[in-house]
PyMOL Python script that loads the backbone (N, CA, C, O; Angstrom):
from pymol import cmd

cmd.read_pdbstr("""\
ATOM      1  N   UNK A   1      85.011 128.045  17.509  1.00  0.00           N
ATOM      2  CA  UNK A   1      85.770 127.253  18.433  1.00  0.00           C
ATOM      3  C   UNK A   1      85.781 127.944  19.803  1.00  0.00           C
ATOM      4  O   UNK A   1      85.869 127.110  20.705  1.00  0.00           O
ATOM      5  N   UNK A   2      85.728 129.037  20.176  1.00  0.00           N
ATOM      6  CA  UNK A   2      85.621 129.866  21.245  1.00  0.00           C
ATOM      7  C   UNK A   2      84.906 129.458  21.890  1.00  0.00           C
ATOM      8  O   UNK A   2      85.074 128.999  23.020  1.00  0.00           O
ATOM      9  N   UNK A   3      83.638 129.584  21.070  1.00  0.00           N
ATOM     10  CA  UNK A   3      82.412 129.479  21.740  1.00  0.00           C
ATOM     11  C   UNK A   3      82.085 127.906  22.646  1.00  0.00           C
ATOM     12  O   UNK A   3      80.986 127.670  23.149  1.00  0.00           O
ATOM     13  N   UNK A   4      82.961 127.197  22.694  1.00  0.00           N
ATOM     14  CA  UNK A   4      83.134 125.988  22.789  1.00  0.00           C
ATOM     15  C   UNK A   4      84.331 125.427  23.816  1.00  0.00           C
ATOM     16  O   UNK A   4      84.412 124.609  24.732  1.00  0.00           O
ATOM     17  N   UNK A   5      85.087 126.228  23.211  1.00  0.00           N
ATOM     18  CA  UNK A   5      86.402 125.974  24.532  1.00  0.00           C
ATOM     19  C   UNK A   5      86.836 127.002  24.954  1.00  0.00           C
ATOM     20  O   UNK A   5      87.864 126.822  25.608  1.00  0.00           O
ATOM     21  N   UNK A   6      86.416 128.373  24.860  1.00  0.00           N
ATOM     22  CA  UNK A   6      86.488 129.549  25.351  1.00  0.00           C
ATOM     23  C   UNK A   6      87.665 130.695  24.716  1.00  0.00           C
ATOM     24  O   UNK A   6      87.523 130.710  23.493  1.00  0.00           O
ATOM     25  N   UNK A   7      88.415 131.342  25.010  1.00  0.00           N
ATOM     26  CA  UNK A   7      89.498 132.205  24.810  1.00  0.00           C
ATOM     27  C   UNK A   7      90.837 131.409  25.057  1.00  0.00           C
ATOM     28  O   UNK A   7      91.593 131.090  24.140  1.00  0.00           O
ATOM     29  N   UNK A   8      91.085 131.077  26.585  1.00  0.00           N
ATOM     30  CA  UNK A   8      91.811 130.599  26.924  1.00  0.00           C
ATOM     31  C   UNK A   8      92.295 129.121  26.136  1.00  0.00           C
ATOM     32  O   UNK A   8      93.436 128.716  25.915  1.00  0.00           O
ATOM     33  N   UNK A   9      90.924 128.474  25.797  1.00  0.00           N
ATOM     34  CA  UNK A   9      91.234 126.862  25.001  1.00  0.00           C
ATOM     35  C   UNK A   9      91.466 127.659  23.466  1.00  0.00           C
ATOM     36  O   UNK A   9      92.590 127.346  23.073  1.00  0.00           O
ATOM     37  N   UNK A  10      90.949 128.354  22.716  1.00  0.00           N
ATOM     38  CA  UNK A  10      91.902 128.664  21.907  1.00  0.00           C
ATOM     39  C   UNK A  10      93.389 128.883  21.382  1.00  0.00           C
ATOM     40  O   UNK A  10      94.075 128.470  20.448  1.00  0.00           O
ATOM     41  N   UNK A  11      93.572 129.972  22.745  1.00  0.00           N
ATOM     42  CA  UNK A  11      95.047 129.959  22.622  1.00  0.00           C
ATOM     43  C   UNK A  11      96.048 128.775  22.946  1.00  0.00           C
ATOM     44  O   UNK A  11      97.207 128.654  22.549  1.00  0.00           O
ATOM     45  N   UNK A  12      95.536 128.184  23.519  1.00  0.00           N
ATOM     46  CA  UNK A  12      95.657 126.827  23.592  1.00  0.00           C
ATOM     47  C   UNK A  12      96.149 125.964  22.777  1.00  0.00           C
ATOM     48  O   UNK A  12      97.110 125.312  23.184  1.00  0.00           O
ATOM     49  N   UNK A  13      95.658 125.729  21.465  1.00  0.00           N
ATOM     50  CA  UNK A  13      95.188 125.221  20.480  1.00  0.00           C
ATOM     51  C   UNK A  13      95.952 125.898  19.730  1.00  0.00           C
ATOM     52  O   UNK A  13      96.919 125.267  19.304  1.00  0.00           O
ATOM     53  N   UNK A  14      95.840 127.247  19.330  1.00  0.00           N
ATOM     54  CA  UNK A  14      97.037 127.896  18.664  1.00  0.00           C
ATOM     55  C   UNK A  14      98.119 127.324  19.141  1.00  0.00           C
ATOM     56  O   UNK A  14      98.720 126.913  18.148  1.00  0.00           O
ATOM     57  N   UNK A  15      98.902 126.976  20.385  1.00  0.00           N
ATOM     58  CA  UNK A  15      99.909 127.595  21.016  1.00  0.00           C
ATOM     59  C   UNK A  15     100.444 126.007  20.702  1.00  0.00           C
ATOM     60  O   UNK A  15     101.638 125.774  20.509  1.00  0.00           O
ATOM     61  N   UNK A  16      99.446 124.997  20.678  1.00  0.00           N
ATOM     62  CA  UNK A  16     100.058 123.057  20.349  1.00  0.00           C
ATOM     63  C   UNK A  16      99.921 123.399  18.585  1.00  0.00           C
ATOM     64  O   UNK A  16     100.675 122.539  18.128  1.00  0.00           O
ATOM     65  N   UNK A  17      99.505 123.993  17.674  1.00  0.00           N
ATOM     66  CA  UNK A  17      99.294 123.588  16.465  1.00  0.00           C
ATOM     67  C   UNK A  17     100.744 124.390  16.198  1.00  0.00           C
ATOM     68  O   UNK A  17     101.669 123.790  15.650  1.00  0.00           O
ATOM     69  N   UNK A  18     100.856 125.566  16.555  1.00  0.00           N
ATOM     70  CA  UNK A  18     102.241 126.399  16.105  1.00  0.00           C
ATOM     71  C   UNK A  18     103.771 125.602  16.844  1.00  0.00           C
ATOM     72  O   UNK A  18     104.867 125.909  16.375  1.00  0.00           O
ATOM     73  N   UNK A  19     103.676 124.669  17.915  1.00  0.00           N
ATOM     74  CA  UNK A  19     104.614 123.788  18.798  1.00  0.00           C
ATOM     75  C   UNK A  19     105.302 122.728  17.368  1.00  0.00           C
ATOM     76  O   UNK A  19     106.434 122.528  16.925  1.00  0.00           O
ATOM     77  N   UNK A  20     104.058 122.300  17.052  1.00  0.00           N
ATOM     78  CA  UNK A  20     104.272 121.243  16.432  1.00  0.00           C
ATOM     79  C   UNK A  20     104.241 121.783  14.728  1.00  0.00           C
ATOM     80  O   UNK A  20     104.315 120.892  13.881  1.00  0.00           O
ATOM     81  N   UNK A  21     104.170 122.737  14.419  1.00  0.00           N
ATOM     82  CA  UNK A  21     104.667 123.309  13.063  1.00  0.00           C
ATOM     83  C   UNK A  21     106.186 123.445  13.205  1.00  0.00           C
ATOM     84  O   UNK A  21     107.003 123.033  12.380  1.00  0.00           O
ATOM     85  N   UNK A  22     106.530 124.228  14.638  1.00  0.00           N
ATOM     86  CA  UNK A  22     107.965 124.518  14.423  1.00  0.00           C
ATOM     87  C   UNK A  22     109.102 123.164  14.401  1.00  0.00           C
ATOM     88  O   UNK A  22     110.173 123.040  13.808  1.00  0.00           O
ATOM     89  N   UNK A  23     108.192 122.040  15.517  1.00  0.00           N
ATOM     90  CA  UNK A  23     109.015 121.089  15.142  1.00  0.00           C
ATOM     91  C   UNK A  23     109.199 120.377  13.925  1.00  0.00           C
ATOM     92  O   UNK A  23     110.255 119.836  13.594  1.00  0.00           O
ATOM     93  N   UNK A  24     108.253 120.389  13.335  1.00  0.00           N
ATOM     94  CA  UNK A  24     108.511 119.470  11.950  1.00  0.00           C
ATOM     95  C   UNK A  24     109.398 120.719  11.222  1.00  0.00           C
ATOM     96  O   UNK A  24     110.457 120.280  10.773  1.00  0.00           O
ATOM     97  N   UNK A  25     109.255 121.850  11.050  1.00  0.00           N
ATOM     98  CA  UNK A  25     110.292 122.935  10.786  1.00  0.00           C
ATOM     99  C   UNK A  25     111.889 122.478  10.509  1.00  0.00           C
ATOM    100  O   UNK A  25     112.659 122.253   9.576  1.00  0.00           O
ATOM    101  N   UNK A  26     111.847 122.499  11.879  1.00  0.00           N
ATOM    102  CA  UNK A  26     113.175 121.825  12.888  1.00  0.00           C
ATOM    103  C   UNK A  26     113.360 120.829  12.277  1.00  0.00           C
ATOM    104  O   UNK A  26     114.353 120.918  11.555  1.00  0.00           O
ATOM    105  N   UNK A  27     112.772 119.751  12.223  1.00  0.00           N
ATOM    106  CA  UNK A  27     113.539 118.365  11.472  1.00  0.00           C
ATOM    107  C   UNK A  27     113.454 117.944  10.345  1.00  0.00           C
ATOM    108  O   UNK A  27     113.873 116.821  10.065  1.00  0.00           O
ATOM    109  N   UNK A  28     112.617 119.145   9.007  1.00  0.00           N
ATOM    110  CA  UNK A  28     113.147 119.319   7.862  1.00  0.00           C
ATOM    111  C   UNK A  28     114.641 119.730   7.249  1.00  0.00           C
ATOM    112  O   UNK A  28     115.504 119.332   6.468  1.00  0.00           O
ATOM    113  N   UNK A  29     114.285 120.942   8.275  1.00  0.00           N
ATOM    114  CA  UNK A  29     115.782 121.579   8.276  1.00  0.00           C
ATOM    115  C   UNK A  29     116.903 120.947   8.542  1.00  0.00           C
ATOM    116  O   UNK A  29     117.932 121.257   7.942  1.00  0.00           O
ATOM    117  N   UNK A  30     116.884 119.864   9.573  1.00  0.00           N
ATOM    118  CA  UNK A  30     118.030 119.521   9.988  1.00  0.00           C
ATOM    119  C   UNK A  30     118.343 118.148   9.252  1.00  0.00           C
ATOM    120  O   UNK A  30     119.525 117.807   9.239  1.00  0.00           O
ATOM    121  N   UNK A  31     117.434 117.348   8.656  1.00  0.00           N
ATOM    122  CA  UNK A  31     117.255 115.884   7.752  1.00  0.00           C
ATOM    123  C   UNK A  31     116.811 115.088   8.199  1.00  0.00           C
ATOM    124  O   UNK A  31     116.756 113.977   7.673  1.00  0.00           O
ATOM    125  N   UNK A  32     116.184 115.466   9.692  1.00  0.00           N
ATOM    126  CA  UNK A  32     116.102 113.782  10.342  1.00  0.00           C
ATOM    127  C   UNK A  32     115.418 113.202   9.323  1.00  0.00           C
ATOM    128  O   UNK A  32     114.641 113.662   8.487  1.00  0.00           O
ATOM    129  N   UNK A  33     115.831 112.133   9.531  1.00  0.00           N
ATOM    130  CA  UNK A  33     114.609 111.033   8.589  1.00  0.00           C
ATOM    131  C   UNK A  33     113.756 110.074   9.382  1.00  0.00           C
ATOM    132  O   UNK A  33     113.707 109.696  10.553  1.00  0.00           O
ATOM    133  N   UNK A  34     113.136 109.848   8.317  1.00  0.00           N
ATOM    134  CA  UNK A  34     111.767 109.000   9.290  1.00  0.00           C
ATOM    135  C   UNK A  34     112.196 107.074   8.897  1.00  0.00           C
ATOM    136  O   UNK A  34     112.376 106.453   7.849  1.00  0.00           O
ATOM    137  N   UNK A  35     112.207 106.734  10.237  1.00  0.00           N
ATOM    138  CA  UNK A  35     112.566 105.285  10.474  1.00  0.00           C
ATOM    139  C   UNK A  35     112.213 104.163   9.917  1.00  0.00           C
ATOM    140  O   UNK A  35     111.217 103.700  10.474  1.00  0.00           O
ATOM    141  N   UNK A  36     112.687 103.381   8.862  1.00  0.00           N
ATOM    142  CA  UNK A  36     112.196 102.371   7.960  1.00  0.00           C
ATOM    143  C   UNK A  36     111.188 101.853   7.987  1.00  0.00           C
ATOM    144  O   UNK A  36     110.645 101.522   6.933  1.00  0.00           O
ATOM    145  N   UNK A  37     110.588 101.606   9.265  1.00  0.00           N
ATOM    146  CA  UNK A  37     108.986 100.735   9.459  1.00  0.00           C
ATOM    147  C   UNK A  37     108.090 102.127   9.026  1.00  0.00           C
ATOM    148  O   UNK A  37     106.952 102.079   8.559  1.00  0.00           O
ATOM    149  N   UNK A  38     108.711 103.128   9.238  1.00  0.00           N
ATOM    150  CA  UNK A  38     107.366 104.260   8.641  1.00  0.00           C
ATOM    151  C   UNK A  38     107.524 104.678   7.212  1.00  0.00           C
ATOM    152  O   UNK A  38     106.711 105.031   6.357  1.00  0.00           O
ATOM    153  N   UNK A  39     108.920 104.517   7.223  1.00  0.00           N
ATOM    154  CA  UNK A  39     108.998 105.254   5.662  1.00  0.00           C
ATOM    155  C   UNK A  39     108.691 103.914   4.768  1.00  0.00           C
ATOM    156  O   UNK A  39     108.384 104.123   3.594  1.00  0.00           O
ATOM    157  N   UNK A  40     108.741 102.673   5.183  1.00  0.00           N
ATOM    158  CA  UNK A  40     108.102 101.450   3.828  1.00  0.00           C
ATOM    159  C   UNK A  40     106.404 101.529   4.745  1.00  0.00           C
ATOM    160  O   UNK A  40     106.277 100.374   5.152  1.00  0.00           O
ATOM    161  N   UNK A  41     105.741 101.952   4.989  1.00  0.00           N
ATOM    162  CA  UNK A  41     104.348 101.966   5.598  1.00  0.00           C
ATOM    163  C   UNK A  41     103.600 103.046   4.854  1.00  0.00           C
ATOM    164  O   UNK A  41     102.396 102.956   4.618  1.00  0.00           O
ATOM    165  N   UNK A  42     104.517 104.298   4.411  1.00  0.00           N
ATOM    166  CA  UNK A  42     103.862 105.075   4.229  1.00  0.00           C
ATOM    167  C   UNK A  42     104.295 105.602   2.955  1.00  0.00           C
ATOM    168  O   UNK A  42     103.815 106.585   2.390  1.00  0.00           O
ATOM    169  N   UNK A  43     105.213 104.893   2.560  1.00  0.00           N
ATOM    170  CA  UNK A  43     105.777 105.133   1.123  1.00  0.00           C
ATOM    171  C   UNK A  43     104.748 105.674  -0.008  1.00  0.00           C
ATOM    172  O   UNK A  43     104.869 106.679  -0.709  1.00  0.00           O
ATOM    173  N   UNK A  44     103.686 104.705   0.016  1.00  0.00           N
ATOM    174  CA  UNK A  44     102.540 105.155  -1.193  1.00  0.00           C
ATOM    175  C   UNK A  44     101.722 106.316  -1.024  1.00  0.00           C
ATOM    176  O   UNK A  44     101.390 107.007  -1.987  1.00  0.00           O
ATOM    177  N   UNK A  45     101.393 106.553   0.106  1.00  0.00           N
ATOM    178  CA  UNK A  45     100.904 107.718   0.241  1.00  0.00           C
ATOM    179  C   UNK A  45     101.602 109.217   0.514  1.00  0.00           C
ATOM    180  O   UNK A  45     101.210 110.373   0.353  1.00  0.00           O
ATOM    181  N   UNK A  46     102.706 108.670   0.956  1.00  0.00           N
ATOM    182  CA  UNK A  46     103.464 109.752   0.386  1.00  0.00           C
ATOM    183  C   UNK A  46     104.091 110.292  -1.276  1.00  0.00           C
ATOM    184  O   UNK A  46     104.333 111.360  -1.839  1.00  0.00           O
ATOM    185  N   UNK A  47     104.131 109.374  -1.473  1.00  0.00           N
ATOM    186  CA  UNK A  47     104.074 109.544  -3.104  1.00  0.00           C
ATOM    187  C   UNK A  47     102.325 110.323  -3.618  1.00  0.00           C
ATOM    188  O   UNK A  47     101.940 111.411  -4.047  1.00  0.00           O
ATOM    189  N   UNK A  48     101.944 109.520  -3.393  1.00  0.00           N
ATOM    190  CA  UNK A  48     100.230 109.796  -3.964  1.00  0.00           C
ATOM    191  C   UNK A  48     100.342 111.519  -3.467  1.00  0.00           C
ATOM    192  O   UNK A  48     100.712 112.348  -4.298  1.00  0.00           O
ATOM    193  N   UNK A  49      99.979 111.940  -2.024  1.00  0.00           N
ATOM    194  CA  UNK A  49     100.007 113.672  -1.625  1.00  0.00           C
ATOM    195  C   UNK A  49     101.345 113.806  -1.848  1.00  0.00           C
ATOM    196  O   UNK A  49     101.966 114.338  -0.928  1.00  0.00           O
ATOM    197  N   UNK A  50     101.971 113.470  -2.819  1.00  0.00           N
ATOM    198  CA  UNK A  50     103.082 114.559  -3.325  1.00  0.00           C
ATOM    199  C   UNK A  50     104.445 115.264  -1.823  1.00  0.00           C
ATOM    200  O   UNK A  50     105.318 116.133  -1.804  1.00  0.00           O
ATOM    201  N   UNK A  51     103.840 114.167  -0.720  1.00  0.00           N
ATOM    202  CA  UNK A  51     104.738 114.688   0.106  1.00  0.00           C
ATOM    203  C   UNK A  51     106.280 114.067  -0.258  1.00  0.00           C
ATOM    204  O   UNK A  51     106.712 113.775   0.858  1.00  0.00           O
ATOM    205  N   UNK A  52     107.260 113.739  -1.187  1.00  0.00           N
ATOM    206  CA  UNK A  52     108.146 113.080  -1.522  1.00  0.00           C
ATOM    207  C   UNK A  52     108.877 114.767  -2.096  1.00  0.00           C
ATOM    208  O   UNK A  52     110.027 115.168  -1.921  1.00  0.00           O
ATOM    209  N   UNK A  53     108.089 115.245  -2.577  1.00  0.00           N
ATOM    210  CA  UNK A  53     108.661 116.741  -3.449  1.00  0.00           C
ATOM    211  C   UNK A  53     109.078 117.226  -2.687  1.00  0.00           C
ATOM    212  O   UNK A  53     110.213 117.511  -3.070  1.00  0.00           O
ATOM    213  N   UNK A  54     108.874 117.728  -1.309  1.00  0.00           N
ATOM    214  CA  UNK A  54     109.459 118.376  -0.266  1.00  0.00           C
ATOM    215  C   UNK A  54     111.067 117.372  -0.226  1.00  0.00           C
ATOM    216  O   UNK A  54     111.355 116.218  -0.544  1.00  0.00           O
ATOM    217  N   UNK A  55     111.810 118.518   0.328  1.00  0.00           N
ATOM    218  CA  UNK A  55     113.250 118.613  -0.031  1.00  0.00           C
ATOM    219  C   UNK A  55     113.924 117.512   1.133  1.00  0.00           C
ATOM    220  O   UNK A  55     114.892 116.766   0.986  1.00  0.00           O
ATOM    221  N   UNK A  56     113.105 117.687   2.245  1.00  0.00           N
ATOM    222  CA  UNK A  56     113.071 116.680   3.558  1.00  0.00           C
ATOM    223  C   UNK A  56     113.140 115.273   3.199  1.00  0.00           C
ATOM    224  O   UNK A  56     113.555 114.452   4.017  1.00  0.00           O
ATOM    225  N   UNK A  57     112.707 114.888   1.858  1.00  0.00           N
ATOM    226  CA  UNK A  57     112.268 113.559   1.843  1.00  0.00           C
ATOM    227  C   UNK A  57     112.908 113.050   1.031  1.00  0.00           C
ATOM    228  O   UNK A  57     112.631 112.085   0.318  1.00  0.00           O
ATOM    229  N   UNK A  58     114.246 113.963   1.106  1.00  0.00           N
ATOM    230  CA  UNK A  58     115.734 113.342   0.418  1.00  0.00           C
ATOM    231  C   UNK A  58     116.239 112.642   0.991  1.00  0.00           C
ATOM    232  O   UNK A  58     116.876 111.802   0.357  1.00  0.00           O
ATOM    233  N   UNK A  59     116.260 112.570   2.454  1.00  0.00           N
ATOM    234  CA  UNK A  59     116.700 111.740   3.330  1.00  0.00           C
ATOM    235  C   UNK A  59     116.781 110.932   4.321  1.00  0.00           C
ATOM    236  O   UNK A  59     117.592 110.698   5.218  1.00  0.00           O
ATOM    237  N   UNK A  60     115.035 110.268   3.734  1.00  0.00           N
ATOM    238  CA  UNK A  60     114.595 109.130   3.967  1.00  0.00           C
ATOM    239  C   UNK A  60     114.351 108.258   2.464  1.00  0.00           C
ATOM    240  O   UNK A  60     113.729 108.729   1.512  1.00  0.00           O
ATOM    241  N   UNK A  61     114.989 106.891   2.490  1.00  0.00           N
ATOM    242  CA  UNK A  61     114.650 106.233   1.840  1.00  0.00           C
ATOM    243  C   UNK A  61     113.545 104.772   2.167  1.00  0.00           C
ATOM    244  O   UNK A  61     113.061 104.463   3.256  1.00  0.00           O
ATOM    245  N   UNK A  62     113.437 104.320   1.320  1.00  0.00           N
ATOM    246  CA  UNK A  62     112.295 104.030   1.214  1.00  0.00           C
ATOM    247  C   UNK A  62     112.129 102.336   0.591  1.00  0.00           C
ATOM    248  O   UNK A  62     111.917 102.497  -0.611  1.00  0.00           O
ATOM    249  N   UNK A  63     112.134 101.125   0.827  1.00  0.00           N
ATOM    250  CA  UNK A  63     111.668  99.847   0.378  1.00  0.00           C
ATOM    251  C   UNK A  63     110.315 100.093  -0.527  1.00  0.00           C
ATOM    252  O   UNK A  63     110.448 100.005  -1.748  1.00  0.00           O
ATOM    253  N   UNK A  64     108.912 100.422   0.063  1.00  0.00           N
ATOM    254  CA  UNK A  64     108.123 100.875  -0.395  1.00  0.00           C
ATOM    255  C   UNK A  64     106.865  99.728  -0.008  1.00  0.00           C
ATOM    256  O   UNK A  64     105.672  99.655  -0.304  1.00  0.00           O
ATOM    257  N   UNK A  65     107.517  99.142   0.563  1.00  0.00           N
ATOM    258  CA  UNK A  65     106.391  97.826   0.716  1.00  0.00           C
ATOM    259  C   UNK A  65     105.937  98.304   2.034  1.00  0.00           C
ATOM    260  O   UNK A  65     106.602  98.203   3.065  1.00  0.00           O
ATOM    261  N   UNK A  66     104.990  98.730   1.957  1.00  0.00           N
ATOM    262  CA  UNK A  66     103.819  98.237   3.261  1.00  0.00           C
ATOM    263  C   UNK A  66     103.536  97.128   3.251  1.00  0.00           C
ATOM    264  O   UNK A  66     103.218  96.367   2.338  1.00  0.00           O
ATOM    265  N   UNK A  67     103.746  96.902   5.200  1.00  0.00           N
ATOM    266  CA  UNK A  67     102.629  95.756   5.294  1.00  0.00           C
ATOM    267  C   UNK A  67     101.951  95.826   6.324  1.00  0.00           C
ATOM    268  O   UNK A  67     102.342  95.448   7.429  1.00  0.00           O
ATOM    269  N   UNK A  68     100.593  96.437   6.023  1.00  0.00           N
ATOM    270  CA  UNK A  68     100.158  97.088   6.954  1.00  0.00           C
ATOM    271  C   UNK A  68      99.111  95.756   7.811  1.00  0.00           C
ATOM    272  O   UNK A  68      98.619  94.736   7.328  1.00  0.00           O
ATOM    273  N   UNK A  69      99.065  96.220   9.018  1.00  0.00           N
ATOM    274  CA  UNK A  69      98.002  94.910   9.383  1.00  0.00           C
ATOM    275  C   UNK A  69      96.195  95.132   9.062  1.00  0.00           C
ATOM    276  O   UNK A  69      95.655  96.211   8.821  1.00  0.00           O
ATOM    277  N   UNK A  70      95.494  93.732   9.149  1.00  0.00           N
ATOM    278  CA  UNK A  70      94.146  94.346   8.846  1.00  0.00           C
ATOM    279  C   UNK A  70      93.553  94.722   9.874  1.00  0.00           C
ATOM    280  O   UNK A  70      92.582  95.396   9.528  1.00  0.00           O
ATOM    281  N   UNK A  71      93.631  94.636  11.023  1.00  0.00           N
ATOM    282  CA  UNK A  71      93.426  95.008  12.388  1.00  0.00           C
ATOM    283  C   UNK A  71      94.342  94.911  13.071  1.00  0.00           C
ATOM    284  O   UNK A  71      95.343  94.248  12.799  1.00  0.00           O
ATOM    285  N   UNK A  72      94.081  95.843  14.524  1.00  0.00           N
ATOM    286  CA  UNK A  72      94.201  96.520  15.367  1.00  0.00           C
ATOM    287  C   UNK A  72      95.283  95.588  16.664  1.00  0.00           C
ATOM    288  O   UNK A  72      96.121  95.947  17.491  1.00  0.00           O
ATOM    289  N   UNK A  73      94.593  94.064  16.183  1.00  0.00           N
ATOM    290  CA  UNK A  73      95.800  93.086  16.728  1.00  0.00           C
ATOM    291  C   UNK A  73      97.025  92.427  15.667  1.00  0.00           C
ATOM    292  O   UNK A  73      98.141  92.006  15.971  1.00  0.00           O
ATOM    293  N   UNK A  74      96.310  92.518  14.209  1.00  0.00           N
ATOM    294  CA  UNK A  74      97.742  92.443  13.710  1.00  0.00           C
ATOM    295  C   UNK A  74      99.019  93.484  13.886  1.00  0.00           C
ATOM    296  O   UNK A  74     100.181  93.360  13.499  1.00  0.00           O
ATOM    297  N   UNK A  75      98.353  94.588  14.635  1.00  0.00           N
ATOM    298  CA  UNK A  75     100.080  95.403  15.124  1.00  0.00           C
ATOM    299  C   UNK A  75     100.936  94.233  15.449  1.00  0.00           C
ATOM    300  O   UNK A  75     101.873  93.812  14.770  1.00  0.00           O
ATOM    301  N   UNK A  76     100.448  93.712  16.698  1.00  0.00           N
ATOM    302  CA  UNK A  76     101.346  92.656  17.501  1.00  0.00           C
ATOM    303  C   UNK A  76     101.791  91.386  17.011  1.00  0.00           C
ATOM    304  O   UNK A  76     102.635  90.689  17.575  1.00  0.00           O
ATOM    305  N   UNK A  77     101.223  91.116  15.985  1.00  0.00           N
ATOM    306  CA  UNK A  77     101.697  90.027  15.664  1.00  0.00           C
ATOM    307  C   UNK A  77     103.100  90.122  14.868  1.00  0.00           C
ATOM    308  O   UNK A  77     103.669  89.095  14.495  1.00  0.00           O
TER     309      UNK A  77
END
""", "prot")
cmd.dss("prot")
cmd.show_as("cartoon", "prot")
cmd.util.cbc("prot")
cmd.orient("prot")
């Protein structure tokens, strides 16, 4: 990766991947939960990678129904 974005874009890169470790850190710890349109969107796959076992994911519940769109304009609809 150096060789590519140099020293400086490394630390870089360290410095956003460790930002955003501590925040999700941060809002395990504290319970936020994740907002109904994500937690019924993503319900199954969070089940499937086992991310539900983590202790965080006590306090989000969950419908479980996705409905996800088939494209990129069914967001908007």
């Amino acid at each position: 990766m150096e060789s590519q974005l140099g020293q400086l874009g490394v630390i870089e890169a360290a410095a956003t991947v460790s930002a955003f470790e501590g925040l999700n850190r941060i809002a395990d710890a504290t319970g936020i939960q994740l907002d109904s349109g994500l937690a019924d969107e993503s319900a199954d796959f969070r089940s499937s990678l086992g991310l539900d076992a983590y202790s965080g994911a006590s306090s989000t519940s969950s419908q479980g129904t996705p409905s996800r769109a088939d494209g990129v304009l069914g967001i908007f609809s």
